[in-house]
Every structure is written in C-alpha cells, then in structure tokens.
C-alpha positions in Angstrom: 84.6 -35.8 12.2 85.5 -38.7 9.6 82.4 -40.0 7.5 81.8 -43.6 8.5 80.3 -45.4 5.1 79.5 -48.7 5.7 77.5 -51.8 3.9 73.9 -52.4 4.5 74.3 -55.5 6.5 77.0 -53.9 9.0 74.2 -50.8 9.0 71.7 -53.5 10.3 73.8 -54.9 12.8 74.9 -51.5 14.0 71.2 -50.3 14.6 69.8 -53.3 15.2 67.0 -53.7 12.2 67.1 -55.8 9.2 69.2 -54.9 6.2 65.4 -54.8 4.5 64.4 -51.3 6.7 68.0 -50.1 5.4 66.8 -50.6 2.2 63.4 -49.9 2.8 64.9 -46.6 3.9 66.6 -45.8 1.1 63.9 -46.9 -1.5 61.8 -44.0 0.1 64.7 -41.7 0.0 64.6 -41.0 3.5 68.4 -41.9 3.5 71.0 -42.0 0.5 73.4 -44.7 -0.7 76.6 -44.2 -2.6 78.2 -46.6 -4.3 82.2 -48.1 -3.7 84.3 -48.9 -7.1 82.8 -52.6 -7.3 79.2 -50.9 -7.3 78.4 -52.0 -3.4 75.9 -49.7 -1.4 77.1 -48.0 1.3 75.9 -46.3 3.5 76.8 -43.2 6.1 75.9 -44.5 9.2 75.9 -41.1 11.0 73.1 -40.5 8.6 71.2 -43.8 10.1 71.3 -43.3 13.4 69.7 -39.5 12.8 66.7 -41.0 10.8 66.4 -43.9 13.6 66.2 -41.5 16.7 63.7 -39.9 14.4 61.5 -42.8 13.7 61.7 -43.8 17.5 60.6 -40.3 18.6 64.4 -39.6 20.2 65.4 -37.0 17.8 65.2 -33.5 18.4 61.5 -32.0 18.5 60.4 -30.6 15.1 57.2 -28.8 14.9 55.9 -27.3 11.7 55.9 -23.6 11.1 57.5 -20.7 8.7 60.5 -19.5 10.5 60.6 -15.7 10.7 62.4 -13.0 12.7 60.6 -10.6 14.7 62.0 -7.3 12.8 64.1 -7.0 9.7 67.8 -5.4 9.9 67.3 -2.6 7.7 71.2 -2.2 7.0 71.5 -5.4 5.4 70.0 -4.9 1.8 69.6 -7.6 -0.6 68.9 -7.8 -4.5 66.9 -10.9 -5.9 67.3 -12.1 -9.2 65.0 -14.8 -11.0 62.9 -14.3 -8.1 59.9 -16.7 -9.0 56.9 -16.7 -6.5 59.2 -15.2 -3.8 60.4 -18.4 -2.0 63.9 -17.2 -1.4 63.1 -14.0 -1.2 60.1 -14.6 1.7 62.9 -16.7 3.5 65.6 -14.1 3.3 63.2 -11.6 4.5 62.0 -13.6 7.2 65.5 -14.2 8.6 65.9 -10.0 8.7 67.1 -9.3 5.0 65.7 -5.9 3.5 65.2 -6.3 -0.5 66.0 -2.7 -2.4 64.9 -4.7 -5.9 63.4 -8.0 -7.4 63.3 -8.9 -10.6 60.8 -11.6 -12.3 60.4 -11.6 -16.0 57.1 -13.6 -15.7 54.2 -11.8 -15.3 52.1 -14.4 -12.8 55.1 -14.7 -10.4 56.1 -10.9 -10.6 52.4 -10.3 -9.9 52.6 -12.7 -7.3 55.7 -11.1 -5.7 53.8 -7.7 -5.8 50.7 -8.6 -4.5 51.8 -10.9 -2.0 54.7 -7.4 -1.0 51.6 -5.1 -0.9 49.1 -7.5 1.4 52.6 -8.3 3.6 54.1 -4.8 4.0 57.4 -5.7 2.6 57.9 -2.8 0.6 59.5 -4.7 -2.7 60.8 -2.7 -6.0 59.4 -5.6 -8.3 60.5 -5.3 -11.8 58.9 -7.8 -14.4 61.5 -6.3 -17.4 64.0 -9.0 -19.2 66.8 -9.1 -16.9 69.1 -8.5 -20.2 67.5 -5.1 -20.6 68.5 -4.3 -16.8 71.6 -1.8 -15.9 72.2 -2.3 -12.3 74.6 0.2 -12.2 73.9 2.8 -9.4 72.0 -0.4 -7.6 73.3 -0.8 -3.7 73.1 -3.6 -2.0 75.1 -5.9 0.3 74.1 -9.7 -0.5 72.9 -10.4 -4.6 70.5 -13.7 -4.5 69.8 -15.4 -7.7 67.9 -18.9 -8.9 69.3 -18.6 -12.3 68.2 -21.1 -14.6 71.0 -24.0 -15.8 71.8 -23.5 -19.6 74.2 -25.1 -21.6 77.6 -23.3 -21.7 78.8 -23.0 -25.3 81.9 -22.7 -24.5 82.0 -24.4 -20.8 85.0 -25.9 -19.6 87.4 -24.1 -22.0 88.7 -21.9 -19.0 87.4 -18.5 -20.8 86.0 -17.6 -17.4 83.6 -14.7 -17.4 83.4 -14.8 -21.3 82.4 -18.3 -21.1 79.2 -17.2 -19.3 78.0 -14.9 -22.2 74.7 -15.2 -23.6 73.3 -17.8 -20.8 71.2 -16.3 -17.5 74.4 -17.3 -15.6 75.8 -13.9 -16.9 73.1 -11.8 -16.0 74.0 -12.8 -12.4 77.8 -12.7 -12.7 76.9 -9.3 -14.8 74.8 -7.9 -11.3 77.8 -8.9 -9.7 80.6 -6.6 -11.3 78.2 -3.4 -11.4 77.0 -4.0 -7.7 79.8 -5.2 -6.2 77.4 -6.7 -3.6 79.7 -8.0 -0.2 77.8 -11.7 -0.9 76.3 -13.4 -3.7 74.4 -16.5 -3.4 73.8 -18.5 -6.3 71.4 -21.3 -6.2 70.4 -24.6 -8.4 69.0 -28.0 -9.0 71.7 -30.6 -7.5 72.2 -31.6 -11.4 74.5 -28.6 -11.8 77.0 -30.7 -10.5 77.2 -33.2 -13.3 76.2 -30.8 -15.5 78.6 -31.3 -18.8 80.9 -33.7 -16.4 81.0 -30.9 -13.4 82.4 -28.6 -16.3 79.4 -25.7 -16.3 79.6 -25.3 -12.3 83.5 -25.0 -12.6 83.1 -22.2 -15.2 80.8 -20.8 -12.9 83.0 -20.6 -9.8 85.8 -19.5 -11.8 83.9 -16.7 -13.1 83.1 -15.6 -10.0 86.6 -16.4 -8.7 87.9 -13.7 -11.9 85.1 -11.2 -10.3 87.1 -10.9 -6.9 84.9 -13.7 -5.0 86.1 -16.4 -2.6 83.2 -19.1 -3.4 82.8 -22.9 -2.0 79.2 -24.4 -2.1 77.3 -27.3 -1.2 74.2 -29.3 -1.7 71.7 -28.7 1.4 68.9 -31.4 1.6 65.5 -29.0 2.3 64.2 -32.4 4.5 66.5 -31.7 7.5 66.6 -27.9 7.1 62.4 -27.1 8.5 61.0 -28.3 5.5 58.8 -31.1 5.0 60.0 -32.0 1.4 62.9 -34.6 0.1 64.5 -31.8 -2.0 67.8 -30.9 -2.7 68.9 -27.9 -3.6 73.3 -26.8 -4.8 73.6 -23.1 -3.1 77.0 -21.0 -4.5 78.1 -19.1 -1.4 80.6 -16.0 -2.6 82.3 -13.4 -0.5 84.1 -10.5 -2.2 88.0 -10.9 -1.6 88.4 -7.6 0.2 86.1 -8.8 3.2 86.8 -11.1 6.2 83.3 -12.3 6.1 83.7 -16.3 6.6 81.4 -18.7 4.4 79.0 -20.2 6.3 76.4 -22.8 5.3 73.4 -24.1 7.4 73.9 -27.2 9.9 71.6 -29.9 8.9 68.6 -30.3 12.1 68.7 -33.8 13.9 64.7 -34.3 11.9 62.6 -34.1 9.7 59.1 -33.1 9.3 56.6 -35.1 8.4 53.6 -34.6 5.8 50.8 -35.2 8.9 52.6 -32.5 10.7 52.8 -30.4 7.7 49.0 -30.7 6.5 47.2 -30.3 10.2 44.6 -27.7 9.8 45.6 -26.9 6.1 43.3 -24.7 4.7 41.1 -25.9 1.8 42.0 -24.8 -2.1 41.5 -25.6 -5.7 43.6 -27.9 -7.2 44.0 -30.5 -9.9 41.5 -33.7 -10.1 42.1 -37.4 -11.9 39.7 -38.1 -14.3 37.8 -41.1 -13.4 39.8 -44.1 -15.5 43.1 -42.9 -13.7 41.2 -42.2 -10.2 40.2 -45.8 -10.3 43.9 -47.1 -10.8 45.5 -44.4 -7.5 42.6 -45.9 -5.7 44.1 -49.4 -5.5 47.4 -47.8 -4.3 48.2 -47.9 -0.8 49.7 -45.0 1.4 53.3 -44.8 0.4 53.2 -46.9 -2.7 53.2 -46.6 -6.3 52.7 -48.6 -9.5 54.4 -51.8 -8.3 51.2 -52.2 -5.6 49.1 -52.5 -8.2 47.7 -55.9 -9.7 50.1 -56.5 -13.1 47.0 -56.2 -15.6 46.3 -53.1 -14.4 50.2 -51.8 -13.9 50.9 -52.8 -17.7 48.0 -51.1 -18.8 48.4 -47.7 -16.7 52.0 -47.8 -17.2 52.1 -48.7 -20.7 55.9 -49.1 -22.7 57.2 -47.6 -19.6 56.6 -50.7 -17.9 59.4 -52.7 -19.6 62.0 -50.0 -19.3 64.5 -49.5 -16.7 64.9 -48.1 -13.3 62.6 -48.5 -10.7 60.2 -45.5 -11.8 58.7 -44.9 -8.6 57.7 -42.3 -9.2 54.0 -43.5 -11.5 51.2 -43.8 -9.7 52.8 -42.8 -6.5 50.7 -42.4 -3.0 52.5 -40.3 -0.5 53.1 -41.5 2.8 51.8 -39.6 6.1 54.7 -40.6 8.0 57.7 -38.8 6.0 58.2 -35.9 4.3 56.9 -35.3 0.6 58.5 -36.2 -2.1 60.1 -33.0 -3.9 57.5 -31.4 -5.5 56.7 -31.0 -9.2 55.1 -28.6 -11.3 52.1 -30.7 -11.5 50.8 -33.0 -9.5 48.9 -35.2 -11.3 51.7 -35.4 -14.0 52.1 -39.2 -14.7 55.6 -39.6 -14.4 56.2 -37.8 -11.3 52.9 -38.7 -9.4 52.3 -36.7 -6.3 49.4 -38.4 -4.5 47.6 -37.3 -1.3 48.2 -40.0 1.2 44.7 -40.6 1.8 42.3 -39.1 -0.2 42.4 -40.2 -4.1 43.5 -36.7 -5.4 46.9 -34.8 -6.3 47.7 -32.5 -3.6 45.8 -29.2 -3.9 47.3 -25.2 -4.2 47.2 -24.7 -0.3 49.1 -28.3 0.7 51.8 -27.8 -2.1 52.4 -24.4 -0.7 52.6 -25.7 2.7 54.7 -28.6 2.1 57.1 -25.5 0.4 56.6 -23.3 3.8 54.9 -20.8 2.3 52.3 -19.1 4.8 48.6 -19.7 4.4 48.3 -15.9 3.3 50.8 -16.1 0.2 48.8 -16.4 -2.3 49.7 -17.2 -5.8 48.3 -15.3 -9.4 47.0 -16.8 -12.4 45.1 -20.2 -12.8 45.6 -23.8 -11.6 48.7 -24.5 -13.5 50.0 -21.3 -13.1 50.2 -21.5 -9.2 51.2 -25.3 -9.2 54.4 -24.1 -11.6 55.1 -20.9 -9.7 54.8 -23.7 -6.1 56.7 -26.0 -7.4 59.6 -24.3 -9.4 60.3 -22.3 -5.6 62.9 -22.7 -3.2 61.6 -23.6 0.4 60.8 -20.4 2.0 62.6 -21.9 5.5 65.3 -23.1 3.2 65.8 -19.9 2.7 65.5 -18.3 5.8 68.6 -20.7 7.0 70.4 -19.3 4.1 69.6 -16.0 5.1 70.3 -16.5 8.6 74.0 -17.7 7.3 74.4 -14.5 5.6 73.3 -12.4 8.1 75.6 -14.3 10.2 78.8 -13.9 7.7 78.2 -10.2 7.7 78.0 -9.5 11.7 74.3 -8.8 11.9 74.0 -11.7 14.0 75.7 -14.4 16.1 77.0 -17.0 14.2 75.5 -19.9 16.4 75.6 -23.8 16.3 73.3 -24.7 13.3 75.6 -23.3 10.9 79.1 -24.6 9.5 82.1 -22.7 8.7 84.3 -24.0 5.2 86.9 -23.0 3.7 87.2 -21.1 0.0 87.6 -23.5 -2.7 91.4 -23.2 -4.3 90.1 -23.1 -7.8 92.6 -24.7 -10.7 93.3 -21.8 -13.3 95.2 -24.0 -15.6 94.8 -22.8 -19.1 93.7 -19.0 -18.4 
C-alpha cells in the first residue's frame, strides 16, 4: 500500500486533534517527520493513526515481557560476531537459534556472555581473542550474526568491493562470510550507516557482500514497535547466499508500543549512577517528560552553559523521562549531560536493572564489571526482543518455521556495479 505523507495541519484535521499534539508528537519522537523540497513537515499518516489507537487504548494489546520460544531448533546453528553483552545473541536464541561460537574481544562482555551461558544453560563457545587473529575455517554454521562497529572506509565508494573493506571490522565479518559460507548473514548498525560518507560506506558494504555470492536488501527497524520499550533504531543487513531460495524477510512493525510504567512494574532494585547534589537540585525542577527548556532561564543558562546559545533543540540536557511512552534510546551513561536519561519520577538516572529492562534483558542476566562497565555493555546492546523478531525472520527464511503475518517479504536489492 502507497505511503500517504501529508502536512501537519491536514494530519490534525484527519485525526481530529490540534496540529500542536502533531507536533507534540513528534517533539517526543513518538512519530517522525520528513521534510518535502521546500523544507515542509510531513507527515505519514498511517503512522498517526497507529500511535492514536495507541494513546486511546484501541491499539493492539501490548504487555511487557522477553519473548522466548519454548525449545531451541538444534539444526539451525548460528555464529555471533561482536557479540557484546549477548543482546542479539539472547534474542536469537530465544527465537530457537543454536550458537556453535561467540566471539567478544572485551573481557567484561565476554565474561558476561559466559557467565550469563553457564547460569542459563545455553551451552556457548565464547571466545574473548581479537577477531583478526580468528581462522573460521572448518567453522559450520547456517546464519553468521554480527554488530560490527562503523569505521571509515579508506577507500569507500571507489567500487573496489571486498578490498575496499580491508583493514576495518567490516572485513572481519565479510571475511567469516567467505570461509563459512553461512546460508544467512545478518549484519547490524546504528541508522547513521546510511549517511555514512553520503550512503557510500553501506554501498561498499552490500556490494561486498553482493561479490561474496549474497542477495542482500535491508532496512531500518524502529525497536519501539517491535516489543521493546525504547525509541531506538537500529539498520539490519539481511543476506541470503545466491544458491538458496530462502526469501528475505524482515519483521512487521506491531500496532504499539510499550510504555516505560509497563516496562518498570516490579523491576527489581540495583546499583546505579547518582547526581551529585548541585545537578540533583537542577533535575528536581524538571517535570516528567521535560528537559532543560522547563527550567527557569537563570538556572537553564547556568546548567546548560555555551550550549545554551547553540543550535538545535538539545533535548536531550536535563531530560525527565515520561511514564507514558517508551524510553528514549538509551546511552552508555545515564547521567551523561548531553544525553540525560532521567527516571520519570524519582530525581536519579535510571539504575543497572531498569536499563536492562527497558533493553529486554531478563532480570537474571546479569552484567560483569563495575557501574560503568554494565551501563556501556546495557547500553551499546541490541534489544534482546529486537532480536528475537530477527531471529524469528531467519528461522522463517530457512523453513524452520511458518512464515506468518508479522513479517514482510522484499525483494534483493539490484546493486549498480558501474566501475568494477
């Protein structure tokens, strides 16, 4: 079905608010805005009426929990790369994926992932070595997973395909590839990979993967509509090996979202971060969904310092999270200034246990090293029921399991090899 994109007053009229809750809307990020060659907002306004029936209690019912199968499917094995604290990896096992190896070069996440494998019975080969130093020859598996991190391509856009890879982490994956010769890789990163060096980087990387025998297509999936209660956004690669008829399939975004009160219910109590007492005396005068811009302007000028007089609407300072809506996507601190992440009620940054619920991690995942350590290991993750939809997709793609309404079938992208 066609996209309908309209402006924010024909949105009103349509839905029958003011164009101030459109905007309202979109200042909290509950809804997105794209701009028209004169610069107008528009907006979708399938996208409106889903956040509307959800405000009004008509939307479909959401309840929070971690999504998990009852068994694993033993045949489908799986090879995680750049595995962090295990947020991708928890999901993929939850939807019925069996890992054969993990690799984790830091040694707080890698412990983590070993500790967490031991308490949980999940049998993981975790291997904390420099992926560089890894042969994965001999290695079988039938899906590759990796959250490799977004360098700089030296030689990006200059159609050298797999050579223009060389020396970034990006080759370590598309190296896993060629020796596996896995049936699916999923590739995963920060929605920024698509402007990354003008959309050049994520080009090279299809195209590499493309030379490697791999129909590919991907898409951004918003975590907020997918079980999680978290405004986060993540750009998954989805690559099936040429020789295959396995169809690419991405999760169907759910008719809600959860919200932080339904997250937090009964969270257990934890350590975590605490403001010293100037700055607790400045979140203290915020109001529940607000930020630096509730505050009386003496005090804003002075907490916000030269920040104040630059641009953009830095929202992000001082900011109070709502009850009401999901979090805002979480950071590797808290309590960093910049990107503020409040508890709605009580004058504190969120603590271990609620970050790790607002990612879908279980109560019983616990995380190694100190306070910061857990917070980075938290917040660098992938939503554990993002990726259990993920998984669920690949399970899906390789006949394990029904391919069923809440996922989307697309087409290969016909990649342009001019130059090579």
């Amino acid at each position: 079905m066609q996209l309908q994109f309209v402006s924010v007053t024909a949105a009103a009229k349509a839905l029958d608010v003011s164009a101030d809750t459109i905007r309202r809307w979109n200042k909290l990020g509950l809804i997105k805005a794209t701009r028209d060659k004169n610069g107008k907002r528009l907006f979708n306004l399938k996208e409106i009426q889903r956040l509307q029936r959800k405000l009004n209690g008509e939307g479909e019912e959401a309840s929070f929990r971690v999504l998990k199968e009852d068994s694993a499917i033993e045949k489908a094995t799986c090879i995680d790369l750049f595995a962090g604290a295990g947020g991708t990896a928890l999901g993929f096992a939850n939807a019925g994926l069996s890992h054969v190896y993990l690799n984790e070069f830091n040694a707080k996440a890698a412990a983590t992932l070993r500790n967490n494998s031991k308490k949980q019975n999940l049998g993981w080969n975790v291997d904390d070595r420099d992926i560089r130093d890894v042969s994965f020859k001999g290695m079988k598996a039938e899906v590759i997973q990796a959250g490799f991190p977004c360098q700089a391509f030296s030689y990006a856009g200059k159609s050298r395909g797999f050579n223009d890879t060389r020396g970034t982490l990006f080759f370590e994956f598309a190296r896993a590839i060629e020796e596996v010769r896995p049936k699916i890789a999923i590739g995963e990163n920060v929605r920024g990979l698509l402007r990354h060096d003008e959309g050049r980087t994520l080009e090279t990387m299809l195209n590499t993967l493309d030379e490697l025998g791999y129909y590919v297509n991907y898409r951004v999936l918003r975590a907020q509509y997918l079980d999680v209660p978290q405004k986060r956004e993540r750009l998954i690669i989805f690559a099936v090996r040429k020789d295959l008829s396995c169809p690419i399939l991405f999760p169907r975004e759910k008719d809600y979202f959860i919200s932080l009160r339904e997250a937090l219910k009964d969270c257990p109590a934890s350590d975590g971060q605490q403001y010293p007492e100037k700055k607790k005396a400045v979140m203290d005068l915020v109001p529940e969904g607000g930020c630096w811009r509730d505050l009386p302007d003496d005090i804003a000028r002075e907490y916000m310092g030269g920040s104040y007089y630059l641009g953009g609407g830095k929202t992000g300072m001082a900011r109070r999270l709502s009850w009401d809506y999901p979090s805002l996507t979480l950071t590797c601190s808290p309590a960093q200034k910049q990107t503020e992440r409040c508890h709605p009620s009580e004058t504190r940054p969120l603590n271990i246990r609620e970050y790790a619920r607002i990612q879908t991690f279980p109560d019983e995942w616990e995380f190694t090293g100190g306070i910061s350590d857990q917070y980075k290991q938290i917040g660098n993750a992938v939503p554990v029921n993002l990726g259990y939809h993920i998984g669920r997709c690949v399970l899906a793609s390789l006949g394990y399991i029904e391919r069923t309404e809440d996922m989307e079938q697309v087409c290969p992208i016909v990649l342009n090899h001019e130059g090579r």
